[in-house]
C-alpha positions in Angstrom: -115.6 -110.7 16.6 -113.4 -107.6 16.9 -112.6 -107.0 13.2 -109.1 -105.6 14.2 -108.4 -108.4 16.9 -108.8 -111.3 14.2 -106.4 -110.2 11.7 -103.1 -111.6 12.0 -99.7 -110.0 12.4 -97.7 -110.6 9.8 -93.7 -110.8 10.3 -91.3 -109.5 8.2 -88.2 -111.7 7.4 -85.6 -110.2 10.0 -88.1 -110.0 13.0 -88.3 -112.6 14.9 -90.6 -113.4 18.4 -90.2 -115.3 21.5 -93.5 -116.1 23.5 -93.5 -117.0 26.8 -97.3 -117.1 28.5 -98.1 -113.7 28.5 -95.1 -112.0 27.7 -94.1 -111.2 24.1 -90.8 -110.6 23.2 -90.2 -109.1 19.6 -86.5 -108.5 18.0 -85.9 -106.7 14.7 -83.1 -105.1 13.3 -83.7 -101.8 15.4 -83.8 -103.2 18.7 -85.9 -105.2 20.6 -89.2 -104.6 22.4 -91.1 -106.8 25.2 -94.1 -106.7 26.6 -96.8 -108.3 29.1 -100.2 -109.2 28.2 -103.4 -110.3 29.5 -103.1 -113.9 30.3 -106.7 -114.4 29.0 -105.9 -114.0 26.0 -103.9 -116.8 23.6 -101.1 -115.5 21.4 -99.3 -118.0 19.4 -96.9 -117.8 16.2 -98.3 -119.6 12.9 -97.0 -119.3 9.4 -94.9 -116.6 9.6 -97.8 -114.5 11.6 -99.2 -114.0 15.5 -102.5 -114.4 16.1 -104.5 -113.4 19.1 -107.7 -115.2 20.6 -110.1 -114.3 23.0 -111.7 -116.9 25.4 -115.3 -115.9 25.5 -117.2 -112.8 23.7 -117.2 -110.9 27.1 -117.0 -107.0 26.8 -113.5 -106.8 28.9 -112.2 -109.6 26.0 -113.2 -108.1 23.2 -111.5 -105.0 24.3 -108.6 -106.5 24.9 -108.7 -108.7 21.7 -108.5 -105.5 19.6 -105.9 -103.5 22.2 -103.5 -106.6 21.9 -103.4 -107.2 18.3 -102.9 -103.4 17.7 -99.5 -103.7 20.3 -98.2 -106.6 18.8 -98.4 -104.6 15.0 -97.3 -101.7 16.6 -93.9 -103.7 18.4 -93.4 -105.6 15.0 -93.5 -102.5 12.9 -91.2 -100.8 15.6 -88.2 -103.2 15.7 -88.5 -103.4 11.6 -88.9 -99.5 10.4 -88.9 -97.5 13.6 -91.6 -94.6 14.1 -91.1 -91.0 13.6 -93.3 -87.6 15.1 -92.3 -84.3 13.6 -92.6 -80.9 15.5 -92.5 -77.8 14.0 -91.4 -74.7 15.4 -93.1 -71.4 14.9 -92.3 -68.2 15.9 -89.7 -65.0 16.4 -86.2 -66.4 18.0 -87.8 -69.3 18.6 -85.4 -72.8 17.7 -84.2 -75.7 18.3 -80.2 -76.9 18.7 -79.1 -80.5 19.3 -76.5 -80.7 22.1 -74.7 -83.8 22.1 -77.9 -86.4 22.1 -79.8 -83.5 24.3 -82.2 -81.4 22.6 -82.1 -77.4 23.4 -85.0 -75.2 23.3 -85.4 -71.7 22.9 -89.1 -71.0 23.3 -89.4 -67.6 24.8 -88.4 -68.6 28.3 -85.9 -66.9 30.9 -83.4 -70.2 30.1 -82.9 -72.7 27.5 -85.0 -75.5 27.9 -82.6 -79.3 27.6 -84.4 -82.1 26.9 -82.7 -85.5 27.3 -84.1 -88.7 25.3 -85.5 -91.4 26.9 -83.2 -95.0 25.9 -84.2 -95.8 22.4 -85.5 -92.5 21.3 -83.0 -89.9 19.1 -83.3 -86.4 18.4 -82.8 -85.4 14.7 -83.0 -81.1 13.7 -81.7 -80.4 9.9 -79.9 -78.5 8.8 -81.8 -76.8 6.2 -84.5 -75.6 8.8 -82.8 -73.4 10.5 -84.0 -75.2 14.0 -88.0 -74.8 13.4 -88.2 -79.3 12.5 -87.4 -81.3 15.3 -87.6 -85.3 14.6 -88.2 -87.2 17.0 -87.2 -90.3 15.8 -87.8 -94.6 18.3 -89.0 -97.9 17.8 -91.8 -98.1 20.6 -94.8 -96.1 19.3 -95.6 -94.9 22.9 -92.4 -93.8 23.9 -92.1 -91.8 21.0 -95.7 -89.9 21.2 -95.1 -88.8 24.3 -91.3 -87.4 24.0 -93.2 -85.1 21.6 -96.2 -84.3 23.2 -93.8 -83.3 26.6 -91.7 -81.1 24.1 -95.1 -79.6 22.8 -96.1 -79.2 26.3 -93.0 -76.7 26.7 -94.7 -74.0 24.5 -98.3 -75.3 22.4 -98.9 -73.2 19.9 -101.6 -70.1 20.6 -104.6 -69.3 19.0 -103.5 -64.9 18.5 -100.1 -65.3 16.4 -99.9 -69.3 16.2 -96.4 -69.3 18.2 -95.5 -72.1 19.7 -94.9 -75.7 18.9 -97.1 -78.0 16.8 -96.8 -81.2 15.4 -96.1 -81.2 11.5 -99.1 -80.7 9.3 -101.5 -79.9 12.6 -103.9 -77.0 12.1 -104.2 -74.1 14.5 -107.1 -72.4 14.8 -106.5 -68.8 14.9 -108.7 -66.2 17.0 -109.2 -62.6 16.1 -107.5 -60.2 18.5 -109.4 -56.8 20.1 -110.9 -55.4 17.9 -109.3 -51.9 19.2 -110.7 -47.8 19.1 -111.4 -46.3 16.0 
């Protein structure tokens, strides 16, 4: 059996789920999330958990056992804490400015860049950083990694001086330039 597919889901007091066939609806005090699933696969609600099971030990279920049960956790964890991504910001003039609930970029380019969130997805840049942290702040997991990854995508950060955007914490690994006359 898929060892993540057979653990239940447990739910946390103020979530509460709706299932209809194969579409899960999951409501928290952040929001609300839906989604469809496989119909193969059985979801049900028991003691205060969801469990997911697979109708045969097929390759294409067992892949899906695993993928469903890692959704659900993900949507439950979503409408009761919300997720976060932090990008940092490195480099000369380089910044970030909230605008209303747009994000603006300076990154080097000819123009500003704007950056409007999706529904359910805020920008956050403190105060204290001087516009180098950008959170990046939603209650669906997916939504949320890929806001950031599109505002990485506006400048990564290069291997000569590291400029760039990066995720918090991520390691850059830095080239040696020309090694120049002598």
């Amino acid at each position: 059996m898929s060892r993540i597919g057979k653990q239940p889901v447990p739910l946390p007091e103020k979530v509460s789920v709706a299932i209809d066939r194969n579409t899960v609806t999951v409501s928290g005090p952040k929001g609300e999330l839906s989604q469809d699933f496989n119909p193969d696969l059985t979801i049900r609600q028991e003691n205060g958990s969801i469990i997911v099971e697979r109708p045969s030990d097929l390759r294409h279920h067992k892949a899906l056992h695993g993928l469903t049960r890692s959704l659900l956790a993900n949507m439950v964890l979503g409408v009761s804490e919300g997720f976060r991504k932090t990008l940092q910001i490195q480099g000369v003039g380089y910044q970030a400015t909230l605008q209303g609930k747009n994000l603006q970029l300076r990154l080097g380019h000819s123009h500003a860049v704007i950056v409007e969130p999706p529904a359910d997805v805020n920008f956050d840049v403190p105060k204290d950083s001087r516009g180098t942290i950008i959170h990046v702040d939603g209650i669906d997991k997916q939504v949320v990694g890929q806001v950031a990854a599109n505002i990485r995508g506006w400048r990564p950060p290069e291997p000569y001086k590291g400029k760039g955007v990066r995720y918090l914490g991520e390691y850059v690994r830095r080239k040696a330039g020309k090694a120049g006359k002598r």
